[in-house]
DRENVEXBA-165706 format. One record per residue: residue in three letters; x, y, z of N, C-alpha, C in turn. Coordinates in pm, whole numbers, plus 50000, padded with zeros to 5 digits. Layout:
<sites>
ALAXYZXYZXYZ...
</sites>
This chain:
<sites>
UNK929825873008461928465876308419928405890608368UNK927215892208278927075907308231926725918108269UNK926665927808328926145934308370925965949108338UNK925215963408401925575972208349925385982108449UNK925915987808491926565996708582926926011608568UNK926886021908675927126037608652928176036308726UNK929306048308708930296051508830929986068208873UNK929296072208776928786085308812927486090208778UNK927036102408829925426104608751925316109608678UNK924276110808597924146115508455923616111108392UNK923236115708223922486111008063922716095608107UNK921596090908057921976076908038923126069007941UNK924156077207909925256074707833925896071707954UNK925926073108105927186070408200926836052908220UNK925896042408144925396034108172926736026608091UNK927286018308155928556011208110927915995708099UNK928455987407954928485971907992930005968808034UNK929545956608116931035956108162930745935908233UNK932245928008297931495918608302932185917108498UNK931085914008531931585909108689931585897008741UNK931875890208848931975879908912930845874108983UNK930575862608918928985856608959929215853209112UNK927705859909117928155857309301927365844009378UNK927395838409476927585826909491926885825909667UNK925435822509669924715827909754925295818009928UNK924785834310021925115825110158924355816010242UNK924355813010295923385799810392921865805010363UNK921195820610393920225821510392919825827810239UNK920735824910176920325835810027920125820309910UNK919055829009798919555821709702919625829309608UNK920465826209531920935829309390919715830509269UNK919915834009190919025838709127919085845008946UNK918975835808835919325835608725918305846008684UNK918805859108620917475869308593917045868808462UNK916065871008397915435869008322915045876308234UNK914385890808322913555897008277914365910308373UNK913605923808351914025929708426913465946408381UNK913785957608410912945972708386913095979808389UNK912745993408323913256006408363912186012008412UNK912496021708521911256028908566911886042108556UNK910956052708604911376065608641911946066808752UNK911896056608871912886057708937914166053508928UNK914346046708878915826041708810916606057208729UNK915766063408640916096074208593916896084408668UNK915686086508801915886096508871917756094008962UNK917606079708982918596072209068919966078308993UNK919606076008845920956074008770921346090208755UNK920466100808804920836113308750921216118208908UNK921056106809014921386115909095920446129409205UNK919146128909100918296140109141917696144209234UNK917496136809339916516137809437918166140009569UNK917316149109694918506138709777917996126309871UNK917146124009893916796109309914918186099809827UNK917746100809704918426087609610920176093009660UNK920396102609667922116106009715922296100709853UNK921356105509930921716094010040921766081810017UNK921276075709951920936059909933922506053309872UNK922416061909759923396058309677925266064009701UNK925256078009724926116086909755925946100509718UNK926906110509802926196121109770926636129609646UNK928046126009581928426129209513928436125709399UNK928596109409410928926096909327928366082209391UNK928426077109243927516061809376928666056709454UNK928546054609550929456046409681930136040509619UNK929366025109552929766010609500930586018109388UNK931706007509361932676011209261931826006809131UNK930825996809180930285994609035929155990609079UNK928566002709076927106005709104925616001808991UNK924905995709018923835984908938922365990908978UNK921905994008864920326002708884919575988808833UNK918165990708867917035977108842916515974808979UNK914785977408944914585978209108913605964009106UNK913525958508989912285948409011913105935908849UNK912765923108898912885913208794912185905308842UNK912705893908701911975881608758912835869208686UNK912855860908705913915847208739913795834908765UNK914635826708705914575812208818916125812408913UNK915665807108986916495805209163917015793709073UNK918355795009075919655783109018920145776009142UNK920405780009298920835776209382920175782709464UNK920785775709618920225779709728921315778009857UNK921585786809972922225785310070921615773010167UNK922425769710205922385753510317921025755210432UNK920735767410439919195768810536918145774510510UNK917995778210375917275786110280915705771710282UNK914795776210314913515765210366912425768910235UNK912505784910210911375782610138911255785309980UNK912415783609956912605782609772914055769709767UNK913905764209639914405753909610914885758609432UNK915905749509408916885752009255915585754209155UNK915105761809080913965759208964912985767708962UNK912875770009098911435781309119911425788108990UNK910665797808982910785807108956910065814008954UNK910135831508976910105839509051909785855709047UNK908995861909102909395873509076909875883309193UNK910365894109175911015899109285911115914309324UNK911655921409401911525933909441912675939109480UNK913665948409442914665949709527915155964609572UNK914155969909550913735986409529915295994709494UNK915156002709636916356014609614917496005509664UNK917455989209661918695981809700919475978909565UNK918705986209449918435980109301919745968009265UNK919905961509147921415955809178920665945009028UNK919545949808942918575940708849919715940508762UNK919895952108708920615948108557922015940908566UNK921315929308542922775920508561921885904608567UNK922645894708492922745880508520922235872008619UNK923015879708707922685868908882922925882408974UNK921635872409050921585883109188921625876309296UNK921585875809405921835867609553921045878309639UNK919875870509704919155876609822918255868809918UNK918215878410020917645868310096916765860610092UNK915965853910141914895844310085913945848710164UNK914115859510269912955862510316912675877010280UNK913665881010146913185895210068912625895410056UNK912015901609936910545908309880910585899809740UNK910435885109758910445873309661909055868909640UNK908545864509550907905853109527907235843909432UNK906845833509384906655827709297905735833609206UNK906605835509068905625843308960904425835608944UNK903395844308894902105844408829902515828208731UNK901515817808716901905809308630901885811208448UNK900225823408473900225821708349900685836808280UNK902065841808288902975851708266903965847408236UNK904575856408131906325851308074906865859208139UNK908275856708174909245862408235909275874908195UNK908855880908088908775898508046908265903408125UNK906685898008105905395903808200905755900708328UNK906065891908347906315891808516906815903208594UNK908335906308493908885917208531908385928608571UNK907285928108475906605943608441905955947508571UNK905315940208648904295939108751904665943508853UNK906185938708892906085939909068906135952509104UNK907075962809049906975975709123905465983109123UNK904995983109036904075991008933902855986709029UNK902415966209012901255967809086901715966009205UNK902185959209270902555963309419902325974109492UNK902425988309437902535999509445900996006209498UNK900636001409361899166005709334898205996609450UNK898565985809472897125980209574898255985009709UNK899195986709734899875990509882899276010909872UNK899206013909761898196032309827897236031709839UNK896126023109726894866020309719894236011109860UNK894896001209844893915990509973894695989610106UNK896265994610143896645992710265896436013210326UNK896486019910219896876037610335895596040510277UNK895396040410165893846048210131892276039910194UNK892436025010204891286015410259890046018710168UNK890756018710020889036014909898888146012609940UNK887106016209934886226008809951885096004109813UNK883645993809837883545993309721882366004609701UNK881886012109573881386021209570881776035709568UNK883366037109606883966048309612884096051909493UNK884206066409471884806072009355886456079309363UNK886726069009301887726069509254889016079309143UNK889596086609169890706093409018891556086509027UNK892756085608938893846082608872894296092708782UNK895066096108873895916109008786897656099708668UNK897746104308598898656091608522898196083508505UNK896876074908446896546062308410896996057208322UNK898136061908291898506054208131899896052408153UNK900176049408275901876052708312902056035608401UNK902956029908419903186017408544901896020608639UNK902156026108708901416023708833900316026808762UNK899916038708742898326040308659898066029208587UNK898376022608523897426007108482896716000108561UNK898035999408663897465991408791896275992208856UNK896426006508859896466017508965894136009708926UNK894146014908752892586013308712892105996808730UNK893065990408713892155977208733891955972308887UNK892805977108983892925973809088891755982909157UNK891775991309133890256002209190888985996309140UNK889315991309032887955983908991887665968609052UNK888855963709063888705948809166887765953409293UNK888065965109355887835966109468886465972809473UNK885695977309334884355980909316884055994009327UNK885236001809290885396019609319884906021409150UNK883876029009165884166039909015885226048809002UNK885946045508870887246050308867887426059208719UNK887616072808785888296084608641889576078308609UNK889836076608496891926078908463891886090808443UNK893186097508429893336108008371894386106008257UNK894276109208146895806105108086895476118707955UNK896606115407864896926121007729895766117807614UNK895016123707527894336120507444894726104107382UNK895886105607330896426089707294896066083407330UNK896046082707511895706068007600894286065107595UNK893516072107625892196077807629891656060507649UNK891686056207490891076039007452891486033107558UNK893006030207569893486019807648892726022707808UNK892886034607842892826035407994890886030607991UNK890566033807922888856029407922888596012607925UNK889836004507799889655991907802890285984707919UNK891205992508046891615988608144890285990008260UNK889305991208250888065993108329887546006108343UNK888546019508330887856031608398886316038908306UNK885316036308427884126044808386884276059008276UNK885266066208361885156082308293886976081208260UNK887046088908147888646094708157888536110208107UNK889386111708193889506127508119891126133008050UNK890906141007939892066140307907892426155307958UNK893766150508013894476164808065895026174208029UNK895446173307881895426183807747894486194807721UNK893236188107763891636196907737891326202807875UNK891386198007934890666193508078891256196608209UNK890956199008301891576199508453890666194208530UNK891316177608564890176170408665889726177708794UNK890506186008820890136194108936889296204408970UNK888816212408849887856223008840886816215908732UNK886456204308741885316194508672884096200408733UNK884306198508874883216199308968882706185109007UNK883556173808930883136160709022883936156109134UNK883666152309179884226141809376884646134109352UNK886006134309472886336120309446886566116009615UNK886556102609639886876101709775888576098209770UNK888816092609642890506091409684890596099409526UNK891666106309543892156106809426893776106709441UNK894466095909342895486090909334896376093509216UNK897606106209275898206111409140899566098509195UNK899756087909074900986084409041902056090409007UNK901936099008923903036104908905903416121208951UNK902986121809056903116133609098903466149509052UNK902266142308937902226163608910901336169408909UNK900446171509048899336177809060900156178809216UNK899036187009260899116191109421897896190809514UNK898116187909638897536186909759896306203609750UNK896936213309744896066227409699894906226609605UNK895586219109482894776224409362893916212709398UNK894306198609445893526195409403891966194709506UNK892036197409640891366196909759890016197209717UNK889936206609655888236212209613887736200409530UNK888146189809470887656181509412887966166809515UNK887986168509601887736157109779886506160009830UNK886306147409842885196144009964885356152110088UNK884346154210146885156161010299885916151510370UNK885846138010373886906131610399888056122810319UNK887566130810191888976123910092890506125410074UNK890576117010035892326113210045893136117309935UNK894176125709906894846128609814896116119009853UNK896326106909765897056099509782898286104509657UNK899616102709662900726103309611901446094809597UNK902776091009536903566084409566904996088609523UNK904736102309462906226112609454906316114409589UNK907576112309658907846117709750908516135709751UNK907766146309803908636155009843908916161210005UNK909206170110053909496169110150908256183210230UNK907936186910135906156190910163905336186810148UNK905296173810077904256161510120904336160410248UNK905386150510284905446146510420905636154310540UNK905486169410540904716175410640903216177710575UNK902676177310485900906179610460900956166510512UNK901566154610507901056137210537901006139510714UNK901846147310738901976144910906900826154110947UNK900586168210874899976176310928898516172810921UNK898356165410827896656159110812896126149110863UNK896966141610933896646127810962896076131411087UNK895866142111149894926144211294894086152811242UNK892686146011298891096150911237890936139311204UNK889716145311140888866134411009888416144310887UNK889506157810837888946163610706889726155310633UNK889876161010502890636158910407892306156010406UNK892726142310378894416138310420895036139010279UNK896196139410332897536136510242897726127810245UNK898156116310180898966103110222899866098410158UNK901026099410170902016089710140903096085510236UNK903546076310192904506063810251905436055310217UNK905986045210220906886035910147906466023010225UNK906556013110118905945999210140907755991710131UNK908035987510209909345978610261909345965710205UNK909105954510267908815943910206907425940110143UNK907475937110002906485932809891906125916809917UNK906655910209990906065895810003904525892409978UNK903875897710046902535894910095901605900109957UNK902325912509961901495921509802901505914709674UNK903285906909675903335898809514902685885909511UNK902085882409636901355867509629900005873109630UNK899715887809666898055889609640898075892609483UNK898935900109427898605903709298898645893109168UNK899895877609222899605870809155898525859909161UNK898065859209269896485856709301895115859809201UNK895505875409205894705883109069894925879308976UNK896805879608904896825877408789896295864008752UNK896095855108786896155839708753894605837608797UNK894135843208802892395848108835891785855008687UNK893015861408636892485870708488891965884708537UNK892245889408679891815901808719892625911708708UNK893635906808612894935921208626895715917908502UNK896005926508420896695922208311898075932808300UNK899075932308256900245941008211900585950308098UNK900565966108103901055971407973902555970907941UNK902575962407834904535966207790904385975407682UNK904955986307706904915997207582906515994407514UNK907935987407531908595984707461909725977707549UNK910235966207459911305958707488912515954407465UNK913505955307526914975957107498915485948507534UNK917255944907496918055934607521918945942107638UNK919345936407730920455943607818921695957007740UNK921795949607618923225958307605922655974307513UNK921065974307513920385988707448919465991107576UNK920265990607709920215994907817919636014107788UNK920896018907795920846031207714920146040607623UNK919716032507536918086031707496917276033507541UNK917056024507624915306021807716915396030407841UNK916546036807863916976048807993916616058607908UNK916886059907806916376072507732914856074507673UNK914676065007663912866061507606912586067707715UNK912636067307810911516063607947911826079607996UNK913036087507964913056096308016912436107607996UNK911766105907822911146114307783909826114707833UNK909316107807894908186107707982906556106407955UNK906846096007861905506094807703905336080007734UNK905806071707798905716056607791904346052707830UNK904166041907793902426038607838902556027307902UNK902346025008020902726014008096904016008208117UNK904575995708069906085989708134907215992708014UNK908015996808036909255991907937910445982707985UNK910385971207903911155957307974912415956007931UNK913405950108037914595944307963914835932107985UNK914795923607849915475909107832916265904907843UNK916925898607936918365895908018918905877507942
</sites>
């Protein structure tokens, strides 16, 4: 099978095609023909090595695996199944989650059946499918499980024009929050025709010295701060994140006793429960997908480089 693989970190030039051995699932796994598949900024970050989170994960020098496979989310039909595997059968098909276990770009995958699986959206193509799981998963696991939306809240979105920021606006609006985006003059239209009341563009503008409230405000892409942005919180609002740094998670520990103003972030483990609420939505017409561009596996390289420049507007897909 095809696949594409790093042995070291770096430009997205260390991204090798190369072909490996289809693997061949165990009693509780099934196999899994991929379809669809993505680049995110975390994949980026993975492949450069940058963080040390991702060096632990991966290695600290070099990736561990001799032939190490980035892709944190696809989608698929299940070709086989192990001898006790109960709740998927040959045909499904699927979408899936496999975070910092990544292992997407490639043909066939084998996992457990009680991963972070589940039956795609019906009325989605295997592109869009792809596009969804990290992105909205993400967005209703800060919004409705650590932040607790409510309806009537006011709402920001810092990055609305990015993966999770798409989400991030229709899902705040499911839940009946008035919702700012914030994005680039460019996005401005789109993030408005994704539901948000107000957008502000961050070129002109600093949502933070507006002088409007928010009870959550939710930077996706983490380039604002807990400081700057305080003065524009509720006295009990939530500056939600989902960059991890390692002065977040002492402001996350240090705020979470009281009732002023919190930090919050976290990591969501298994997606089961989240990809059957969101395709619930989708197949409802309450959630739709941005693909800003689409590639074949072997202009891998490409779409690692698109994405790195940091301009993308919602998903960029790869066709497997």
């Amino acid at each position: 099978m095809k696949a594409i693989v790093y042995k070291k970190y770096g430009s997205p030039d260390v991204l090798e095609l190369c072909r490996l051995e289809k693997p061949a699932p165990e009693e509780h796994e099934v196999l899994i023909n991929i379809k669809a598949t993505s680049v995110t900024a975390a994949d980026g970050m993975m492949r450069r090595g940058d963080t040390f989170l991702s060096r632990m994960l991966l290695g600290l020098t070099r990736p561990k695996k001799k032939f190490q496979i980035l892709g944190m989310e696809f989608s698929g039909v299940i070709e086989s199944v192990g001898r006790k595997v109960k709740k998927f059968k040959p045909g499904d098909e699927i979408y899936a989650f496999r975070g910092f276990g990544t292992g997407c770009y490639t043909e066939y995958k084998c996992m457990r059946e009680n991963a972070s699986i589940a039956l795609k959206p019906q009325n989605m193509t295997f592109v869009e499918a792809a596009s969804v799981v990290d992105g909205a998963t993400t967005a209703l696991f800060f919004l409705k499980d650590k932040a607790d939306i409510r309806n009537g809240q006011n709402v920001l979105v810092n990055g609305a024009s990015g993966s999770i920021g798409t989400f991030a606006i229709q899902i705040a609006k499911y839940f009946g929050a008035e919702v700012t985006g914030v994005c680039s003059t460019k996005n401005m239209e789109l993030v408005k025709a994704l539901g948000a009341d107000h957008v502000v563009d961050y070129t002109k503008e600093d949502f933070a010295i507006t002088g409007n409230m928010y009870d959550i405000i939710f930077d996706t892409v983490g380039k604002s701060s807990f400081v700057h942005c305080r003065k524009a919180l509720k006295s009990k609002g939530k500056y939600v994140v989902t960059v991890m740094t390692f002065k977040r998670l002492f402001q996350s520990f240090m705020t979470k006793f009281g009732n002023g103003k919190k930090v919050i972030f976290s990591m969501s483990v298994n997606k089961t429960e989240a990809l059957n609420y969101i395709r619930t939505m989708i197949e409802e017409g309450k959630l739709i997908t941005i693909i800003d561009r689409q590639y074949p596996l072997d202009e891998l390289r490409s779409a690692h480089a698109y994405v790195e420049k940091g301009h993308k507007t919602g998903n960029v897909v790869i066709e497997i």
